[in-house]
C-alpha positions as CSV (number, residue, x, y, z in Angstrom):
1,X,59.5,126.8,203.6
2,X,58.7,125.2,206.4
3,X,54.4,125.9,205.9
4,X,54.8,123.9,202.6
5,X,56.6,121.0,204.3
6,X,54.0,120.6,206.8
7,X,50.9,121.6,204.9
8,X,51.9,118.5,202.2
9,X,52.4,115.6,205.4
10,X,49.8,113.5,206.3
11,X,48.0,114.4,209.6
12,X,49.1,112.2,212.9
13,X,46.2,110.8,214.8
14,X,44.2,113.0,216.5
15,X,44.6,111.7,220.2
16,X,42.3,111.5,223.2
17,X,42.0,114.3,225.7
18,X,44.5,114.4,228.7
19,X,42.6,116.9,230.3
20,X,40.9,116.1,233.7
21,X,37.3,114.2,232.8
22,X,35.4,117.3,234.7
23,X,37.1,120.0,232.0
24,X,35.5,121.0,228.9
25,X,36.1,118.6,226.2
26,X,37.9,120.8,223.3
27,X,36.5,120.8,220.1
28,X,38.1,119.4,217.2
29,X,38.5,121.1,214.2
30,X,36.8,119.2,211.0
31,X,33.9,119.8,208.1
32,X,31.2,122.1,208.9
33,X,27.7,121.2,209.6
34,X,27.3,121.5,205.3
35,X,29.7,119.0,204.8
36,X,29.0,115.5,206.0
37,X,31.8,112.5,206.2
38,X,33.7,112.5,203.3
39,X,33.7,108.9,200.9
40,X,36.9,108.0,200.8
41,X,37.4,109.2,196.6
42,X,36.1,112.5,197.9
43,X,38.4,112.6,200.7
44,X,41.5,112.0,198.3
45,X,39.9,114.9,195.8
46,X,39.8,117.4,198.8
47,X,43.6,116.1,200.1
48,X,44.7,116.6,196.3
49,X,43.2,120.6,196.1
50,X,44.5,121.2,199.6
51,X,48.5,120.4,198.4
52,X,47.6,122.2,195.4
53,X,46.6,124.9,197.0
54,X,49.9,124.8,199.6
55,X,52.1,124.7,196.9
56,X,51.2,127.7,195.3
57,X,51.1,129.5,198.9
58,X,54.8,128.2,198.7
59,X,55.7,129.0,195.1
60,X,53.5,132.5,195.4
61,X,52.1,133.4,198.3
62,X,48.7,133.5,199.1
63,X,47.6,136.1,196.2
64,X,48.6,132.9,194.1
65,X,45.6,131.3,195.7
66,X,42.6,131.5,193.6
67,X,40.1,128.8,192.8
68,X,41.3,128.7,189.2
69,X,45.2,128.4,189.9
70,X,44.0,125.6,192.4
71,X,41.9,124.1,190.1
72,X,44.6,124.1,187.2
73,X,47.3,123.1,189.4
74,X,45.4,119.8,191.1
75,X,44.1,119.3,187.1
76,X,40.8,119.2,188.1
77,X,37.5,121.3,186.5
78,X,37.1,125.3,188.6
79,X,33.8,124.1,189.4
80,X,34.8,120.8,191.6
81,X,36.9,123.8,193.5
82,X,34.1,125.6,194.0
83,X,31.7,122.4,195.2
84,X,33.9,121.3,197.5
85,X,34.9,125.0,199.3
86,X,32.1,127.0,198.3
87,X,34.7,130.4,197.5
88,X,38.2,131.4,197.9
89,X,38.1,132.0,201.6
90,X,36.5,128.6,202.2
91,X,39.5,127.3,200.5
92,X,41.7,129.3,202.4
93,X,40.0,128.4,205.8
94,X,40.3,124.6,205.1
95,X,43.7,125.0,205.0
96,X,44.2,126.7,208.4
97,X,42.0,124.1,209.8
98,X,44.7,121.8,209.1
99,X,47.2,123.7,210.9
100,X,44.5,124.0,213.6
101,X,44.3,120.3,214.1
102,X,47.9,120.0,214.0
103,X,48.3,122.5,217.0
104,X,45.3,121.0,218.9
105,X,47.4,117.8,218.4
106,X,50.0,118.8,220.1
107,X,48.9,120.4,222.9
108,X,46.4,117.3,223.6
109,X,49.0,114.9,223.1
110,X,51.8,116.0,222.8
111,X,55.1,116.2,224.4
112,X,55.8,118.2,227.3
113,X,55.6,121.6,227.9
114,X,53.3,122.2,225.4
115,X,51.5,118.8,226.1
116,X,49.8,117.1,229.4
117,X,52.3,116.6,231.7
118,X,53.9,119.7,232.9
119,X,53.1,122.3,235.4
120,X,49.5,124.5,234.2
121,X,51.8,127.7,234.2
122,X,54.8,125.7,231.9
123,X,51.6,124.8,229.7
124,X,50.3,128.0,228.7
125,X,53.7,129.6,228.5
126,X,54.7,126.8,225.9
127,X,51.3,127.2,224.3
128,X,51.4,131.1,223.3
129,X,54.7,130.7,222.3
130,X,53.6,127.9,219.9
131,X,50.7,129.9,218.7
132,X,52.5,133.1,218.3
133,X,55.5,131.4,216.4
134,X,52.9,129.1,213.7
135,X,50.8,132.6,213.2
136,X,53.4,134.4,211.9
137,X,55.0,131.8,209.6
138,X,51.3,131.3,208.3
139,X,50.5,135.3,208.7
140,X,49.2,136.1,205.1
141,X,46.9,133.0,205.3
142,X,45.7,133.6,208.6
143,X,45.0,137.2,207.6
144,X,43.4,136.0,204.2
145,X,41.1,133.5,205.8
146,X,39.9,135.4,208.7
147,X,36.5,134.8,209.5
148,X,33.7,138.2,209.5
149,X,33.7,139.6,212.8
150,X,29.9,137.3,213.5
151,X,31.6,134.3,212.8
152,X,35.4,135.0,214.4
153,X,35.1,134.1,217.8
154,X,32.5,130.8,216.9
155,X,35.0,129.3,214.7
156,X,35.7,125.7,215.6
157,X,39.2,126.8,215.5
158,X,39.3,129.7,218.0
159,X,36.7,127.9,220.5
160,X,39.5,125.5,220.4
161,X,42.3,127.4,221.7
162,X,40.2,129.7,223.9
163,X,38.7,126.6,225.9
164,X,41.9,124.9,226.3
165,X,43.1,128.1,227.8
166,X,40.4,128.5,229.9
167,X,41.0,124.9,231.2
168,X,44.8,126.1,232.1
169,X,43.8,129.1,233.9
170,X,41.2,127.0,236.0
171,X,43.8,125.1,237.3
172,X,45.9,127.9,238.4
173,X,43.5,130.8,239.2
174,X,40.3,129.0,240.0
175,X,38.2,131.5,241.4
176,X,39.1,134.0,238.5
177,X,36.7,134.7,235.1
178,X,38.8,132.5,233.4
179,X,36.6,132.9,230.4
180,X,37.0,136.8,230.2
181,X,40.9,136.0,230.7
182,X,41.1,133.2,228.1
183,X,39.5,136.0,226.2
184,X,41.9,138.7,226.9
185,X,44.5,135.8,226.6
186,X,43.7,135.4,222.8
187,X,43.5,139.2,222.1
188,X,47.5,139.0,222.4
189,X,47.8,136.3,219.6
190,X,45.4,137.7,216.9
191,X,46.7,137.2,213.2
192,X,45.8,141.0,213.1
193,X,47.6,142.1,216.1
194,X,50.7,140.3,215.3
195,X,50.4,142.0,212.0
196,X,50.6,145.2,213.4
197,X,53.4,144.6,215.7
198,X,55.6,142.4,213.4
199,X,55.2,144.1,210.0
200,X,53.9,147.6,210.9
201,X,55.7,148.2,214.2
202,X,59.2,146.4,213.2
203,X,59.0,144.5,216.6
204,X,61.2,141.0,216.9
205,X,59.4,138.1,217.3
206,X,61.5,137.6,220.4
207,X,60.3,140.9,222.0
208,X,56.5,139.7,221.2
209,X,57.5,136.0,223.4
210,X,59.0,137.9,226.1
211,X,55.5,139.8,226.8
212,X,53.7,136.5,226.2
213,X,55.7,135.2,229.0
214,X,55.7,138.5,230.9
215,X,51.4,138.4,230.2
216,X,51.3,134.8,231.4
217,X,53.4,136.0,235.0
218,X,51.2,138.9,235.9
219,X,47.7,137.0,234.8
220,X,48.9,134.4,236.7
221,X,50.3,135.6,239.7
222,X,53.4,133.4,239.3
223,X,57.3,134.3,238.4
224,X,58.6,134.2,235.1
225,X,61.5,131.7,234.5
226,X,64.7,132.7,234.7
């Protein structure tokens, strides 16, 4: 399973922003304002729960996740579960903030499309494609760890993704709202909505890229690649 493989690897640098210096900086995802730099035995203890925790996602899903199968599996007491992520769904979000960091990674950073370096329109194509595609290989958990509805859109996480899309709309519509776009933008690649369309609706993933693409073209006033 390809969430388990990446879930247990080590995390690569986080790398400086290639933005332009006059963009908004993005945010990077890491502990909350409750939870201060980590010594470095408590770092290892929260690493050690974390692939705990990833391999019973792997082994059964994320109803396998509960602070007492974690606890048993990293063979720790439930109560050092329970200090370090408060309840279940701040277990659950830790893990997607991995992920998150690993995305914000790559499109910081990394290679090209997805990454500095190619055309602002390339960029976001690449980058809903890459958000759509890790969503629904980590849909349960997403769904699972979903913030309430006050604290969805302030999440670290999602401020994230909708200011680096705001930064790639700048550059192509500047005298748009890209805010309300980015906004709009993000509505398309909700762990919900993909959800619906995936599991409820039977749609392909392939059909949901297409209109991603297709989204991208008509937002951005450009033709979609051939």
């Amino acid at each position: 399973m390809l969430y388990a493989v990446f879930m247990s690897s080590a995390l690569p640098p986080f790398p400086q922003p290639q933005e332009p210096f006059d963009t908004p900086q993005l945010l990077e995802v890491g502990p909350g304002p409750e939870e201060p730099c980590l010594r470095a035995d408590a770092a290892r203890n929260r690493a050690r729960l974390l692939e705990a925790a990833t391999r019973l996602i792997a082994e059964h899903g994320v109803e396998g996740v509960t602070m007492e199968a974690v606890a048993a599996a990293a063979e720790v007491g439930k109560g050092t579960v329970f200090r370090r992520f408060g309840d279940r769904t701040g277990l659950l979000t830790a893990l997607l903030d991995h992920s998150s960091r690993q995305l914000q990674a790559d499109f910081l950073g990394g290679p090209p499309p997805l990454g500095p370096g190619a055309p602002p329109v390339d960029r976001l194509r690449a980058f809903g494609i890459a958000v759509l595609y890790r969503t629904a290989e980590q849909l349960d958990l997403r769904l699972a760890a979903q913030p309430e509805p006050n604290r969805r859109y302030s999440h670290p996480s999602v401020q994230a993704l909708r200011t680096h899309l705001t930064v790639l709309l700048r550059q192509i519509q500047p005298d748009a709202d890209c805010e309300l776009l980015a906004q709009t933008m993000l509505a398309y690649l909700d762990p919900a909505q993909i959800h619906h369309l995936t599991q409820q609706c039977g749609m392909p993933m392939e059909r949901l890229e297409a209109g991603w693409v297709d989204l991208v073209a008509r937002v951005t006033r450009t033709e979609p690649p051939r």
